[in-house]
C-alpha positions in Angstrom: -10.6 -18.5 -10.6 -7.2 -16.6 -11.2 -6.8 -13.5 -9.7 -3.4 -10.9 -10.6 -2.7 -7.2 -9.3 -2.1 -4.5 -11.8 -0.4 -0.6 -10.6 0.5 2.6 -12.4 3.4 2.8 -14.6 5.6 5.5 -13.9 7.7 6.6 -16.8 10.3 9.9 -17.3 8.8 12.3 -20.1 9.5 15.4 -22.0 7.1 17.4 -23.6 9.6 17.8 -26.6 11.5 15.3 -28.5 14.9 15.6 -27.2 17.8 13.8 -25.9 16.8 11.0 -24.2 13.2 11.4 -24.7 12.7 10.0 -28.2 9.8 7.3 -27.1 5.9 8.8 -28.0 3.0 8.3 -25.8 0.3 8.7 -28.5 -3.6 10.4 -28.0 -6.3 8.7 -29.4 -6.6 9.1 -33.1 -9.6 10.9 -34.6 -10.6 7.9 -36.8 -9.9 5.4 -33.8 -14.0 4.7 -33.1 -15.9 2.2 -30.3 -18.8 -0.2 -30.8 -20.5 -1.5 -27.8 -22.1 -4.5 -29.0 -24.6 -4.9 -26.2 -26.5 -2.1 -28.2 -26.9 -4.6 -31.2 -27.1 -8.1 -29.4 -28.7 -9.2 -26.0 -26.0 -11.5 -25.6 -23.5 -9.7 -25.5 -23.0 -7.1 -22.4 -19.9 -5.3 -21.8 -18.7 -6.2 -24.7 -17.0 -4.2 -27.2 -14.8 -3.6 -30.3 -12.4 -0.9 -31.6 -11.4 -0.3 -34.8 -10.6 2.8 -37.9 -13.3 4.1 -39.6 -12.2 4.4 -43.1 -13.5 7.2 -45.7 -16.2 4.5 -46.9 -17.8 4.6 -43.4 -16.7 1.1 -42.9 -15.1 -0.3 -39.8 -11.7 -2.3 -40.1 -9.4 -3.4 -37.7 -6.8 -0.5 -36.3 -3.3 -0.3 -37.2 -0.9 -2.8 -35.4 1.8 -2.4 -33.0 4.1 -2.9 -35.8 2.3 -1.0 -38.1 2.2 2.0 -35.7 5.7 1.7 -35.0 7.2 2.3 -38.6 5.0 5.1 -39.1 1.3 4.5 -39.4 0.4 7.4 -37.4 3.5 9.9 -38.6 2.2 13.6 -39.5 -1.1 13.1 -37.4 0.4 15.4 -34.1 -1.0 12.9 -31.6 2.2 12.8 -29.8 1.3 13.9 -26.0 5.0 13.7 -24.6 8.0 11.7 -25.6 9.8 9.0 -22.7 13.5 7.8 -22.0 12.6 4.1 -22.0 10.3 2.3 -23.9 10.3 -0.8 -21.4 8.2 1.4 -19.1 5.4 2.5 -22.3 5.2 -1.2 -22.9 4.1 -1.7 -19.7 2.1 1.1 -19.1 0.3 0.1 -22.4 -0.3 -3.6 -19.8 -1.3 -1.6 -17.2 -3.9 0.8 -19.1 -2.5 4.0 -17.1 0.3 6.1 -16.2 2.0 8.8 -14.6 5.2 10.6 -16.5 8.1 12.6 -14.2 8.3 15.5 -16.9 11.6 17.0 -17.0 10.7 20.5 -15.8 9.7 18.8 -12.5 6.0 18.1 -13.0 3.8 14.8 -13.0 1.8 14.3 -15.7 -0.6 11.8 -15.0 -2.2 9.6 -18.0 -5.8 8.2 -18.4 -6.2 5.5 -20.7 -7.9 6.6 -24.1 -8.6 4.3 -26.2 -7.1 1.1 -27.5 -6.5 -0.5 -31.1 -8.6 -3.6 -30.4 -5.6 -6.1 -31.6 -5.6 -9.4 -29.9 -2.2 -11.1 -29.8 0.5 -12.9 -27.0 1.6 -11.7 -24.2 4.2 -10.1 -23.8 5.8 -13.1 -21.3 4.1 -15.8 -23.8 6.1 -13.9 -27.1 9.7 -13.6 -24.8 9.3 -17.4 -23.7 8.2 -19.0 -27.1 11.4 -16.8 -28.3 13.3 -19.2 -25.4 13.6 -16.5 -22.8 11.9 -16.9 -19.2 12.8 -20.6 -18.1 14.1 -20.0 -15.1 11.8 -20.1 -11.9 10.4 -16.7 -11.4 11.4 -15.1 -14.5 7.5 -14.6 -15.6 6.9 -12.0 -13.2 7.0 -8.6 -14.1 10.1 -8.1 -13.0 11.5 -11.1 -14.7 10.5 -10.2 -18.3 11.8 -6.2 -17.6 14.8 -7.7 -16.2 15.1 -10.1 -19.8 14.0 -7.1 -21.7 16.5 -4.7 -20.4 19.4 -8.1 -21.2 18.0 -8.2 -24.3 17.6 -4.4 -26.3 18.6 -5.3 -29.8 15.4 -7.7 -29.5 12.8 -4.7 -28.0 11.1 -4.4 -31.5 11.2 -8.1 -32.8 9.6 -8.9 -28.9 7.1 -5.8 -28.9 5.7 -6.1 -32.8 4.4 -9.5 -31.8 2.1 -8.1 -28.5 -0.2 -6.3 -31.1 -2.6 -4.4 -28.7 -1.3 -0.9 -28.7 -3.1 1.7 -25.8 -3.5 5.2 -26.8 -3.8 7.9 -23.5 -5.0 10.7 -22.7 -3.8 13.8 -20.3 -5.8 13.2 -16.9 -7.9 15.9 -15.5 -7.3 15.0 -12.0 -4.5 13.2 -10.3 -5.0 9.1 -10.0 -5.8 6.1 -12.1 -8.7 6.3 -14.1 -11.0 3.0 -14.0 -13.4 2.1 -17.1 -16.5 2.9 -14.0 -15.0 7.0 -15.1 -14.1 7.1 -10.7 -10.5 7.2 -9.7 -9.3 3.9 -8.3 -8.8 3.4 -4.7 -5.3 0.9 -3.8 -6.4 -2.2 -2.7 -10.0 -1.8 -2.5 -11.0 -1.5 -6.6 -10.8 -4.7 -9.2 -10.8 -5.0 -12.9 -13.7 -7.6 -14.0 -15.1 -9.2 -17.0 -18.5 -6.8 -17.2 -20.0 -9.6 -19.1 -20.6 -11.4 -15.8 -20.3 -8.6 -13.2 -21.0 -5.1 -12.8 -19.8 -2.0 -12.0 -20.0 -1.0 -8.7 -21.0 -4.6 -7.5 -18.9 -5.1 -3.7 -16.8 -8.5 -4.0 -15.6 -10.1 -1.0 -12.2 -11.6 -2.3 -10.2 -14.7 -1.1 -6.6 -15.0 -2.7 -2.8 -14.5 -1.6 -0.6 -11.9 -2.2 3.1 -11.4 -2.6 4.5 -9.0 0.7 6.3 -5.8 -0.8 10.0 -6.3 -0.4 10.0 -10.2 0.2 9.5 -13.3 -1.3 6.4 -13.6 1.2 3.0 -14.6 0.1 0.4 -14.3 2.5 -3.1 -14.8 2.5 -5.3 -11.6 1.3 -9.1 -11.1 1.8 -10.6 -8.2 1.5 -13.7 -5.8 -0.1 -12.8 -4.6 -2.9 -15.6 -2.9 -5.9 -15.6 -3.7 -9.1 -14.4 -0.5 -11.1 -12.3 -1.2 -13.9 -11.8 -3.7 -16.5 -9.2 -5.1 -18.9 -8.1 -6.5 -21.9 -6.8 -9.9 -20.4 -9.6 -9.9 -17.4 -12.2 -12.6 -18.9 -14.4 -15.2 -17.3 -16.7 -15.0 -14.4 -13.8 -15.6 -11.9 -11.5 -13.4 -12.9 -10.2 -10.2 -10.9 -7.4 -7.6 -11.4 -6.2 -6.1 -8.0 -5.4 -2.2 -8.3 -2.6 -1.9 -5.6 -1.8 1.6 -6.4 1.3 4.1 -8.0 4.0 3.4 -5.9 7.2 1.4 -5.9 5.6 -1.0 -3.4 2.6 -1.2 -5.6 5.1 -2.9 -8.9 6.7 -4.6 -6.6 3.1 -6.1 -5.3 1.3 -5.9 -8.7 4.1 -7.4 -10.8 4.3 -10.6 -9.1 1.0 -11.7 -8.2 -0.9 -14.5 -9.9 -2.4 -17.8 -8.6 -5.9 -19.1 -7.4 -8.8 -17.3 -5.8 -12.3 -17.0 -5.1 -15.3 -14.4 -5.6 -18.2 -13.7 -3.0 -20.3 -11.1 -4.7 -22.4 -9.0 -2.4 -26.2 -8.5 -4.4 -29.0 -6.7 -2.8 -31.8 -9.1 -1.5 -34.1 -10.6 -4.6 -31.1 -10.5 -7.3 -30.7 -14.1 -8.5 -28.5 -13.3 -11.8 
């Protein structure tokens, strides 16, 4: 299966729009609701579906990026703090979580909080069918921030087209929040698909991974336990790596990807 390493953003906030800090992080909208199908249909654990509830009682699909972007949540106060770069919000909206230097010296970290429920591209997929990205290596994270930072008067055409959009909210307790409600461990917790494995399940994994600070990849097999999950993370071989909040963890995170394998550890007597 494929196997890719995910971190925490970190991003420089202000609790008032000022300045530099004109980029909102939003909170979950009151009308923002989640359905977890497995309630409705055996077949379909770990599943689930986001979307608005409308004044009917009926369940559409949430606004888009786009729409959200020219206003579609204006007037609603769910602006938590405002950020100098909007680069890093994209990305912390990939990653699912966050931490925010706050300009009276604080760190604010971010939980994730809810999500629209849009599929759409990637944001690599949208920059390369736009021509960006042919070089070898550009894909990695630190390719496409590197092409988006080039590239500013093209933010918004680039960023209307990923249409998933992440609300957050304000952590109670310092770390990265997995969808298991535990704080994530570096290097020892993975996002899976929980329609084939479950929470808490120990998986022996067997993969590479990029050395911080060089163009190394070495060999990496470790325990880890499945405790989060993600948007992208589907299939029964799939694993996100959690390598932690650091700048060795982007460096890591951002430019793994390739080829590995799963050895799930089950209590005697499980068969499925």
């Amino acid at each position: 299966g494929k196997m890719t390493g995910y971190f925490v953003q970190e991003m420089k906030g202000s609790r008032k729009k000022q300045g530099k800090y004109q980029t909102p992080v939003y909170a979950r909208p009151k009308d923002l609701v989640m359905v977890d199908l497995s309630k409705f249909t055996k077949d379909s654990h770990g599943r689930r579906i986001w979307g608005r509830l409308t004044d009917k009682g009926q369940l559409e699909p949430y606004f888009t990026r786009k729409e959200i972007r020219e206003g579609a949540l204006d007037g609603k106060k769910l602006e938590l703090i405002y950020i100098d770069e909007p680069i890093d919000l994209m990305f912390a909206h990939i990653e699912g979580s966050a931490k925010a230097k706050m300009d009276d010296g604080t760190t604010l970290w971010l939980d994730f909080g809810g999500k629209n429920g849009r599929s759409g591209g990637g944001l690599g997929g949208v920059i390369k069918s736009m021509g960006g990205l042919k070089t070898p290596g550009s894909g990695t994270m630190q390719g496409i921030r590197k092409w988006l930072a080039d590239n500013r008067a093209k933010l918004n055409e680039v960023f209307d087209q990923v249409s998933s959009f992440v609300f957050f909210e304000e952590a109670k307790q310092q770390g990265a929040m997995g969808s298991q409600m535990v704080v994530l461990t570096p290097r020892r917790s993975v996002a899976i698909d929980r329609a084939f494995i479950g929470h808490g399940t120990p998986i022996w994994v067997d993969t590479r991974a990029p050395a911080a600070g060089s163009n190394q990849v070495n060999p990496w097999r470790q325990l880890v336990i499945a405790q989060d999950t993600g948007g992208n993370i589907l299939g029964a071989v799939r694993g996100d790596i959690y390598w932690g909040d650091d700048a060795a963890a982007g460096d890591i995170g951002g430019r793994m990807g390739g080829k590995g394998r799963f050895h799930l550890l089950l209590p005697k007597g499980v068969t499925k």
